[in-house]
MIDO-561212 format. One record per residue (C-alpha): residue number from 1; residue in three letters; x, y, z. Coordinates in nm, 4 decimals. Layout:
N
[r NUM 'ALA' [X Y Z]];
...
% end
This chain:
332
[r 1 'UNK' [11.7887 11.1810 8.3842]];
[r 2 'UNK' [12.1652 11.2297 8.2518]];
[r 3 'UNK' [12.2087 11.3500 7.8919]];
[r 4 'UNK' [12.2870 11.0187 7.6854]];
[r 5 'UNK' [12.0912 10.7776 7.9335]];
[r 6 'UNK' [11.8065 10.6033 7.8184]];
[r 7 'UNK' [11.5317 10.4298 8.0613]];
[r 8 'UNK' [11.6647 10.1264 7.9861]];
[r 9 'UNK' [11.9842 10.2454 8.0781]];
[r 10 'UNK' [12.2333 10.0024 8.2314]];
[r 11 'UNK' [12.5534 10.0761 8.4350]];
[r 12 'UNK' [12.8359 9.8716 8.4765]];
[r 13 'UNK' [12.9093 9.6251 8.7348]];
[r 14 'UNK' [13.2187 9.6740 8.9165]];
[r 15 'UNK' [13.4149 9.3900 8.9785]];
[r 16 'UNK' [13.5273 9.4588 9.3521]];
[r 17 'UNK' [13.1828 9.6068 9.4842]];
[r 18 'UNK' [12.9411 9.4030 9.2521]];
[r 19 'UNK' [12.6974 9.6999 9.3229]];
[r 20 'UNK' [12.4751 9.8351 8.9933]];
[r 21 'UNK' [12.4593 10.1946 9.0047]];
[r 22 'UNK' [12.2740 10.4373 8.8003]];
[r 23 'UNK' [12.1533 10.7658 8.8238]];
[r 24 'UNK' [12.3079 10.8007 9.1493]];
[r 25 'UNK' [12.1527 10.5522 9.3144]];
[r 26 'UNK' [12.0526 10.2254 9.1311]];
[r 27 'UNK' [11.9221 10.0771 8.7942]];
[r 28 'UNK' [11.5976 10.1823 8.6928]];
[r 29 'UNK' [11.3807 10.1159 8.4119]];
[r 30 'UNK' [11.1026 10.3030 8.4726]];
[r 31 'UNK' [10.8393 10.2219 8.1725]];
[r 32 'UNK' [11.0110 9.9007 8.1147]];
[r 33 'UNK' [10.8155 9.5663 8.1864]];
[r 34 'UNK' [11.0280 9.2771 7.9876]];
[r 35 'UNK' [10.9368 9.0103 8.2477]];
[r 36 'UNK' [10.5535 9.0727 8.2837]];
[r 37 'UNK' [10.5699 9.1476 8.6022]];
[r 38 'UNK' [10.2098 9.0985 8.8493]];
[r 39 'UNK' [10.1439 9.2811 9.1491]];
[r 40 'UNK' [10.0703 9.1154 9.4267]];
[r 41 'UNK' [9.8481 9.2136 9.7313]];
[r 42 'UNK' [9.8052 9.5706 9.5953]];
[r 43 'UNK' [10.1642 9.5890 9.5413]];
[r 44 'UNK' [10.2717 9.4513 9.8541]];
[r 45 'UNK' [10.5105 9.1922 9.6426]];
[r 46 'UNK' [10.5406 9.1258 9.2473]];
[r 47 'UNK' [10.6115 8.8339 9.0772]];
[r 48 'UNK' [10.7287 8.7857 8.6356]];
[r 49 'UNK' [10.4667 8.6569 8.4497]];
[r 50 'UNK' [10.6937 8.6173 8.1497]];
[r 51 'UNK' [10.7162 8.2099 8.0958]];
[r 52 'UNK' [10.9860 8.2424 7.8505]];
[r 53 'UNK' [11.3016 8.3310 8.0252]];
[r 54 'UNK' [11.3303 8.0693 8.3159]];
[r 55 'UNK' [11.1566 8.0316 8.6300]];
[r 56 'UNK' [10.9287 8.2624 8.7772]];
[r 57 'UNK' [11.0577 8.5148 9.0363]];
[r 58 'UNK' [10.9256 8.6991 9.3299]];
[r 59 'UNK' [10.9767 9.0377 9.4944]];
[r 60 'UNK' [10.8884 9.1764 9.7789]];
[r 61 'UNK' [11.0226 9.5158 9.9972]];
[r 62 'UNK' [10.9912 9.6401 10.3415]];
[r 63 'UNK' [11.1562 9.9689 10.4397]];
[r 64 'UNK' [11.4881 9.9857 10.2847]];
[r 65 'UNK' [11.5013 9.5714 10.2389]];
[r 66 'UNK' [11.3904 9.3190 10.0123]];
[r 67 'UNK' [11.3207 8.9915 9.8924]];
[r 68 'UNK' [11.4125 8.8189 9.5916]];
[r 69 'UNK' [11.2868 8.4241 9.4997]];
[r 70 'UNK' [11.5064 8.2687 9.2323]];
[r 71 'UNK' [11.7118 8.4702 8.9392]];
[r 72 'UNK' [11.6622 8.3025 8.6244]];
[r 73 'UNK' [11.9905 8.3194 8.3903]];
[r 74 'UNK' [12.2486 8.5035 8.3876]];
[r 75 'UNK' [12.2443 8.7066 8.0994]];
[r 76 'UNK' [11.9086 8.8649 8.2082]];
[r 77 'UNK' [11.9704 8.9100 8.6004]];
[r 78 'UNK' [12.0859 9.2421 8.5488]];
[r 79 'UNK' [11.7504 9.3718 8.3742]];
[r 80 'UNK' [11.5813 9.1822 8.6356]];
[r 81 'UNK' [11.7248 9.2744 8.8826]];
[r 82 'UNK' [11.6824 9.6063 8.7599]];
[r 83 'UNK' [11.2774 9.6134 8.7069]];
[r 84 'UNK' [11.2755 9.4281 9.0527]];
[r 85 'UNK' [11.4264 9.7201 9.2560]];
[r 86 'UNK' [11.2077 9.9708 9.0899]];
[r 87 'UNK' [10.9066 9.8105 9.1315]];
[r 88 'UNK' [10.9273 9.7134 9.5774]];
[r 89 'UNK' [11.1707 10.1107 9.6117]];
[r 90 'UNK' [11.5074 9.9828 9.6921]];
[r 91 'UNK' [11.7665 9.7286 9.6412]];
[r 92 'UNK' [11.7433 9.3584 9.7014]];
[r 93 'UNK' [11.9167 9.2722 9.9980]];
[r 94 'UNK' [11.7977 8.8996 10.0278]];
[r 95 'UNK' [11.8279 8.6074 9.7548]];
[r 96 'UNK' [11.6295 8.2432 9.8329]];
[r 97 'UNK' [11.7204 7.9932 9.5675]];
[r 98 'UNK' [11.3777 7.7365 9.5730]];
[r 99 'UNK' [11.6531 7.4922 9.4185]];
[r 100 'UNK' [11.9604 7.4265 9.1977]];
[r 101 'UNK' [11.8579 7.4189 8.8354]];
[r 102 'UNK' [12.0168 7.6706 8.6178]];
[r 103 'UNK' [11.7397 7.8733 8.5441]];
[r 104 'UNK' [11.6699 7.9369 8.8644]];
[r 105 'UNK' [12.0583 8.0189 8.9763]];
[r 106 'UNK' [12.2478 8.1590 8.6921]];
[r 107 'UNK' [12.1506 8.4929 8.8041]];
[r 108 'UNK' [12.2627 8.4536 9.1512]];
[r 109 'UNK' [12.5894 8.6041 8.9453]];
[r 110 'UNK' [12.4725 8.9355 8.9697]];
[r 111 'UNK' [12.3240 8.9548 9.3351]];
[r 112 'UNK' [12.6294 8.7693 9.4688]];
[r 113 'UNK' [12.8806 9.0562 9.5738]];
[r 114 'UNK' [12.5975 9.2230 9.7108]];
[r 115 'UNK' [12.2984 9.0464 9.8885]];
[r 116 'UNK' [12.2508 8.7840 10.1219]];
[r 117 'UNK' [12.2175 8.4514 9.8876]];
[r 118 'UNK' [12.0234 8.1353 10.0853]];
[r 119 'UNK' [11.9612 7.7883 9.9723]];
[r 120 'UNK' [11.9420 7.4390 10.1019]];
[r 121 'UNK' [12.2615 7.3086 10.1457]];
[r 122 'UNK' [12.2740 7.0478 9.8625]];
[r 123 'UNK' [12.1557 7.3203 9.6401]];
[r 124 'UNK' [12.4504 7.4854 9.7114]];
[r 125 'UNK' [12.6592 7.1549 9.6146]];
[r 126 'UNK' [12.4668 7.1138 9.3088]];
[r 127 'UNK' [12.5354 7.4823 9.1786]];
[r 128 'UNK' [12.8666 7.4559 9.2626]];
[r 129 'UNK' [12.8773 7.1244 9.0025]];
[r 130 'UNK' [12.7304 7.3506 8.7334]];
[r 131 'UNK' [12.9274 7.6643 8.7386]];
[r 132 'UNK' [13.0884 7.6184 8.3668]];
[r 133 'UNK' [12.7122 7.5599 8.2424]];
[r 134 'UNK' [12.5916 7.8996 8.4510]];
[r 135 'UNK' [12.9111 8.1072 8.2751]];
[r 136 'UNK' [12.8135 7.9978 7.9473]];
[r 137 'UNK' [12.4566 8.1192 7.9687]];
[r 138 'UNK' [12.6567 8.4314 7.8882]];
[r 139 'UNK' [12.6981 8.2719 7.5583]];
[r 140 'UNK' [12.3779 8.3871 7.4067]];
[r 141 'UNK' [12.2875 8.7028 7.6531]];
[r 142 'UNK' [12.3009 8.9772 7.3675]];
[r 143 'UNK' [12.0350 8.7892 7.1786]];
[r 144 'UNK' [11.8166 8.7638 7.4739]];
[r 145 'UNK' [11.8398 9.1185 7.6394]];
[r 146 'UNK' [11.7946 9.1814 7.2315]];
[r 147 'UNK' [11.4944 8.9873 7.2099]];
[r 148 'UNK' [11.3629 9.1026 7.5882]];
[r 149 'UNK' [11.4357 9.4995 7.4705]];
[r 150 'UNK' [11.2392 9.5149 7.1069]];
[r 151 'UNK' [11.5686 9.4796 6.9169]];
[r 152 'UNK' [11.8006 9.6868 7.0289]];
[r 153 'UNK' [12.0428 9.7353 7.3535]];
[r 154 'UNK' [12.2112 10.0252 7.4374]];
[r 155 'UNK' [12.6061 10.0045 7.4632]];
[r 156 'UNK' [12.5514 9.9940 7.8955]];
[r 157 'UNK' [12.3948 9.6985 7.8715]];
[r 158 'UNK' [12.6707 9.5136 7.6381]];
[r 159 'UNK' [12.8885 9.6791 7.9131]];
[r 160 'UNK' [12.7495 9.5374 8.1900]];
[r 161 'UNK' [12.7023 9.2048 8.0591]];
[r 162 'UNK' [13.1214 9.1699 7.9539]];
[r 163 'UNK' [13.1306 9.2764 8.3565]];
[r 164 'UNK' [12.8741 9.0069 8.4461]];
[r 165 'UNK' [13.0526 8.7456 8.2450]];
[r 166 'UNK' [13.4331 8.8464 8.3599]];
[r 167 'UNK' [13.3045 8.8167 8.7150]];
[r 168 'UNK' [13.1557 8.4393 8.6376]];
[r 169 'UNK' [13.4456 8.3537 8.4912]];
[r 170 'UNK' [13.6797 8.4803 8.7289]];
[r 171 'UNK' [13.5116 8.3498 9.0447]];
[r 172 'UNK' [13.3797 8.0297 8.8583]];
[r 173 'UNK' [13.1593 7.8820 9.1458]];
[r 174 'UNK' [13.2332 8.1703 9.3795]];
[r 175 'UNK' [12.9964 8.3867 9.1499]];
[r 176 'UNK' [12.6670 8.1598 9.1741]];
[r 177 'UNK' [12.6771 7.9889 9.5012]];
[r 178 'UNK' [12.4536 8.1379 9.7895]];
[r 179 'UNK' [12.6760 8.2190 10.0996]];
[r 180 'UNK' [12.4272 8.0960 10.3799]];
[r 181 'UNK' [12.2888 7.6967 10.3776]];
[r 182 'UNK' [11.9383 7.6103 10.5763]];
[r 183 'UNK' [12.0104 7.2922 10.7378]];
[r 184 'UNK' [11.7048 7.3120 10.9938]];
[r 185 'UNK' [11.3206 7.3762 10.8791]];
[r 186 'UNK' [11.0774 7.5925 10.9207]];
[r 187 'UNK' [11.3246 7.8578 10.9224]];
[r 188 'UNK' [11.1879 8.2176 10.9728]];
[r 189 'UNK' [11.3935 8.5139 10.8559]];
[r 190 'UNK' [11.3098 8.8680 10.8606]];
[r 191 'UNK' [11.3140 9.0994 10.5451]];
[r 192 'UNK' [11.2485 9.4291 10.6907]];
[r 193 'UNK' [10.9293 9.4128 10.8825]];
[r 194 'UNK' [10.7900 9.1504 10.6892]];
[r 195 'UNK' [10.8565 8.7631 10.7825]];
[r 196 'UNK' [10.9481 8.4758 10.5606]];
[r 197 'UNK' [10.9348 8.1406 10.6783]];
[r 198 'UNK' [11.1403 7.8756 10.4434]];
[r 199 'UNK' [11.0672 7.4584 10.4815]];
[r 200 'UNK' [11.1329 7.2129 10.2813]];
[r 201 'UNK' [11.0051 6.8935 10.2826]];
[r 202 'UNK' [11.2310 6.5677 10.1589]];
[r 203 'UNK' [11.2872 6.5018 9.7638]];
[r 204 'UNK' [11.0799 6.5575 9.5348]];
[r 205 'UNK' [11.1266 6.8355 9.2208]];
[r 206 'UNK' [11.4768 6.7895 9.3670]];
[r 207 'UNK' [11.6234 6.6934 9.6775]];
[r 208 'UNK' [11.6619 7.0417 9.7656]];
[r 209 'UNK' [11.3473 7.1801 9.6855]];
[r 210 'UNK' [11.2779 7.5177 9.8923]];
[r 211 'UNK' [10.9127 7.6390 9.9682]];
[r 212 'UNK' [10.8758 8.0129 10.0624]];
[r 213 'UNK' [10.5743 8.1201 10.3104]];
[r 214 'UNK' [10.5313 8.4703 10.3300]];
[r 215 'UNK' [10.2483 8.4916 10.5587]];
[r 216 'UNK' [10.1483 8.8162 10.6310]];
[r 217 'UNK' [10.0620 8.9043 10.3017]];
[r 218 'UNK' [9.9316 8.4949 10.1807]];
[r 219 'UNK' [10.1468 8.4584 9.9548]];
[r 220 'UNK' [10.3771 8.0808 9.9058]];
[r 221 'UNK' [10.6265 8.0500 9.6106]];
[r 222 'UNK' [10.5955 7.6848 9.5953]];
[r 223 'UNK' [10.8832 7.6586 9.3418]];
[r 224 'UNK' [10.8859 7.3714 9.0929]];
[r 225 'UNK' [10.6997 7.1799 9.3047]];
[r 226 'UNK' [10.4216 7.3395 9.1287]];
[r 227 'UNK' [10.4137 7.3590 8.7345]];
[r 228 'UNK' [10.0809 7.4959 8.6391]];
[r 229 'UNK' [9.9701 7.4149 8.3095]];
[r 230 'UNK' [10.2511 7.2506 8.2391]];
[r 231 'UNK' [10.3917 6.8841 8.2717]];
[r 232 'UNK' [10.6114 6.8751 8.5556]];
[r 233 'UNK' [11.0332 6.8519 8.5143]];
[r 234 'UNK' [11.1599 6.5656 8.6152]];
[r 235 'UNK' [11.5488 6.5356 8.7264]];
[r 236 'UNK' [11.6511 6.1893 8.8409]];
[r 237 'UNK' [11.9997 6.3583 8.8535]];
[r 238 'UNK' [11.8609 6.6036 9.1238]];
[r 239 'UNK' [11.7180 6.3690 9.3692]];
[r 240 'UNK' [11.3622 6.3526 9.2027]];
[r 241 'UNK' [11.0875 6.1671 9.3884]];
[r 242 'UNK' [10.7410 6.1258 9.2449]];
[r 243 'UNK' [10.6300 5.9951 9.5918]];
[r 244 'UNK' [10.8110 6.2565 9.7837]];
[r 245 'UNK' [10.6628 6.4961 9.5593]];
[r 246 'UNK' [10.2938 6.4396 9.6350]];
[r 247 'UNK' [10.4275 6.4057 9.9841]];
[r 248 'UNK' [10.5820 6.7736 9.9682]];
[r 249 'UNK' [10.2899 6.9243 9.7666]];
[r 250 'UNK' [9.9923 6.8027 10.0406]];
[r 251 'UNK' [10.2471 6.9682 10.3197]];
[r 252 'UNK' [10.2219 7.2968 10.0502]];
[r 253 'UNK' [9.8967 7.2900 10.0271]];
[r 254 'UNK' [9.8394 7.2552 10.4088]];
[r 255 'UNK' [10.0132 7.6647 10.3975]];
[r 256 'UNK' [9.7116 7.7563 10.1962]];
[r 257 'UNK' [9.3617 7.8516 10.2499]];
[r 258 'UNK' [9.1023 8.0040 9.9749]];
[r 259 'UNK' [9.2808 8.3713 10.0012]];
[r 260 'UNK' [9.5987 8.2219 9.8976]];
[r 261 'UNK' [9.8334 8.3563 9.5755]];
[r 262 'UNK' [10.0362 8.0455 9.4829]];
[r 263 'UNK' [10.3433 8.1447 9.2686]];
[r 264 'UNK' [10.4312 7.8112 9.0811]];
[r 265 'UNK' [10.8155 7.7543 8.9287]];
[r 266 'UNK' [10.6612 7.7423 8.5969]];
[r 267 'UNK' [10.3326 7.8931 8.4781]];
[r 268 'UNK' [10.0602 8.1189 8.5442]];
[r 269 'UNK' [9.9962 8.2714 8.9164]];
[r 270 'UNK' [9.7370 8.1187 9.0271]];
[r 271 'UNK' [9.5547 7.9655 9.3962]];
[r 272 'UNK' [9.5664 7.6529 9.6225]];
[r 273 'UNK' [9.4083 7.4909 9.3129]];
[r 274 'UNK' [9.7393 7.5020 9.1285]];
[r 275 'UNK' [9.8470 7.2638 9.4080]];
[r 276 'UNK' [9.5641 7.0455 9.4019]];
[r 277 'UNK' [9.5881 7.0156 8.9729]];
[r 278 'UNK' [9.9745 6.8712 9.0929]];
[r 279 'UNK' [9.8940 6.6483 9.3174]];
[r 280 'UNK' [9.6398 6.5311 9.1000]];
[r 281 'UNK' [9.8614 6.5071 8.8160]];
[r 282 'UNK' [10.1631 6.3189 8.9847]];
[r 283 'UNK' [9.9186 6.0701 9.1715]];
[r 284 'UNK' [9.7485 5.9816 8.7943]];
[r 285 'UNK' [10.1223 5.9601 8.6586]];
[r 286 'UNK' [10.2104 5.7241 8.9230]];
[r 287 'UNK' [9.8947 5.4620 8.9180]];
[r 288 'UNK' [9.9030 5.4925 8.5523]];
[r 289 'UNK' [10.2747 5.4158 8.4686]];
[r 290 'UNK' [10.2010 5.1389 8.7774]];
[r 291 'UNK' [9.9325 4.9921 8.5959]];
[r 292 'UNK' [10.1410 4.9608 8.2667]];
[r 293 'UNK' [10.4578 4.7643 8.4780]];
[r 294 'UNK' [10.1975 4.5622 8.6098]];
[r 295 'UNK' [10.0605 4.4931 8.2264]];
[r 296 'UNK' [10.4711 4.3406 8.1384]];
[r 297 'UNK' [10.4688 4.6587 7.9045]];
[r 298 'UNK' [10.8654 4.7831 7.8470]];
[r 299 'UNK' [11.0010 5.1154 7.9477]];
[r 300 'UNK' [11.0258 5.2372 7.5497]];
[r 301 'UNK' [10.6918 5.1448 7.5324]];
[r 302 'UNK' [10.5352 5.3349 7.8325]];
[r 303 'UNK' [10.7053 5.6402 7.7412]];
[r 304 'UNK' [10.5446 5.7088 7.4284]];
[r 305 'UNK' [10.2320 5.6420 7.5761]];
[r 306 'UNK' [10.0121 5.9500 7.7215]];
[r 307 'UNK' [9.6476 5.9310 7.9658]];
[r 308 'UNK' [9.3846 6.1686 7.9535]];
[r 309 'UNK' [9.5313 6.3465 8.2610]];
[r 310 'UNK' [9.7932 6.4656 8.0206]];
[r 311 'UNK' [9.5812 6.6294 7.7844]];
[r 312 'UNK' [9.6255 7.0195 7.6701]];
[r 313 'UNK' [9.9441 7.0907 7.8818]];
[r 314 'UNK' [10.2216 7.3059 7.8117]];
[r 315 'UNK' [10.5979 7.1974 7.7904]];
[r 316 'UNK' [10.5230 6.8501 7.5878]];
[r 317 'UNK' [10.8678 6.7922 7.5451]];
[r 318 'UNK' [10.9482 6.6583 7.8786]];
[r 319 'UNK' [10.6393 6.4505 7.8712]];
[r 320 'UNK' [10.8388 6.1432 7.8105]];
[r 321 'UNK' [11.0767 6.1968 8.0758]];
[r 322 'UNK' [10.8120 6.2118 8.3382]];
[r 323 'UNK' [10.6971 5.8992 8.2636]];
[r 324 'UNK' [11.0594 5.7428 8.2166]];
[r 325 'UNK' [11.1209 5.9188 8.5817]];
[r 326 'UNK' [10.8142 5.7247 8.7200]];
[r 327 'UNK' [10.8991 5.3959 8.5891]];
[r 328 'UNK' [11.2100 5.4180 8.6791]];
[r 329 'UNK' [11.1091 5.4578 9.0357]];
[r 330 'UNK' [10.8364 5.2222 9.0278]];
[r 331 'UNK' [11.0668 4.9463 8.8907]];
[r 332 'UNK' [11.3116 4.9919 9.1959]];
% end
């Protein structure tokens, strides 16, 4: 290690190669572990276990390529992107957004100039829409990476955020959306040796909702299709589908069997099970917000009201809008 470096050293982005270098090679953090990351399959892939800083990501390597699922914001992608490299041996070559929402894209900023970024193709509308909200995560970066590094970040890091945040807001749009659209599903790539299959199945998180098979190791990132332990977001603004969503989750569940890691968009890792608990969830929101239309009761009043089903989750706060999603779709 260079004289002045720390493991948490950063370098900075350059604007015309958008390729992180350090230490010759690439970033590495070798004792560092700010998203919680879980190996999977003995290390065959990895996935952040840290439910405060956006959705959950997967990684995966296979010779000198890999796989990356989703990128949270941008003012952590670098550090991510960072501990993701070190832990699968070499760079990320491939980027699958499971959908639009901003903590899922804004750090497509700092895989853009340099990997192969993949969506559905109205995610890639819908990101596009958003750009000025996925520059201005920059806004608050230094108090994250300050909160995700014990206090402290070394001068590299400031550095390669300002380069992070002049390429956002030079390229505006150009910066966060993927380069390649799926337009036909199943669609198999290849990441190295390894396959990954990519479907998606109508509305229902979203109207661009991406589900990533990786079969030879059993492993499906179901994206926020699946929130486990957690009431599910709803986005009416995103194409959101309560019936499309059970629909989508029993075609999930059908790339399961009892061996199966499921990697939610929110939550703990878990099995098929996590699956099953949404189904279960979404079917109970739907007869239950039915039932209550069918009872004359008002949309202010339904919202405030909550079923058993609802009972010890996480993320409370969008509790509401769940049911205000449902009735709104039930009333149509």
């Amino acid at each position: 290690m260079k004289a002045g470096m720390t493991r948490r050293s950063f370098t900075m982005m350059a604007l015309g190669s958008g390729v992180m270098m350090a230490m010759g090679t690439r970033m590495r953090f070798r004792s560092s572990n700010a998203f919680e990351w879980v190996s999977l399959r003995d290390g065959a892939a990895f996935a952040t276990g840290n439910h405060t800083t956006g959705g959950n990501v997967l990684a995966m390597g296979s010779g000198a390529e890999a796989l990356m699922i989703d990128a949270k914001f941008a003012g952590v992608v670098a550090m991510l992107r960072a501990e993701a490299e070190e832990r699968v041996g070499t760079r990320i070559t491939t980027l699958v957004n499971t959908h639009h929402h901003a903590d899922h894209t804004g750090g497509n900023v700092g895989l853009s100039a340099d990997a192969n970024m993949i969506a559905h193709a109205a995610a890639m509308t819908r990101v596009a829409r958003q750009a000025d909200r996925l520059v201005s995560q920059f806004n608050n970066a230094e108090t994250e990476m300050r909160r995700l590094g014990g206090g402290s970040v070394p001068e590299d890091v400031i550095a390669c955020l300002s380069q992070l945040k002049s390429r956002a807001e030079q390229m505006g749009a150009g910066a966060f959306v993927p380069q390649k659209s799926i337009d036909r599903y199943p669609t198999t790539l290849r990441v190295g040796e390894r396959r990954v299959d990519l479907h998606h199945f109508g509305p229902g998180h979203t109207d661009n909702d991406v589900v990533v098979h990786l079969p030879e190791i059993n492993v499906v990132h179901a994206g926020d299709l699946v929130f486990s332990g957690r009431h599910p977001f709803f986005d009416p603004t995103g194409g959101c589908s309560a019936a499309g969503w059970v629909r989508s989750l029993r075609q999930v569940r059908q790339l399961c069997d009892a061996q199966t890691i499921v990697v939610p968009g929110h939550g703990p890792i878990g099995a098929a099970d996590a699956v099953d608990q949404q189904i279960a969830y979404i079917e109970s929101l739907i007869e239950s917000v039915g039932r209550a239309i069918g009872e004359g009761r008002s949309k202010q009043e339904v919202s405030g009201m909550s079923w058993d089903f609802m009972q010890g989750l996480g993320g409370e706060q969008v509790r509401s809008r769940a049911i205000e999603a449902v009735f709104d779709e039930l009333s149509r």
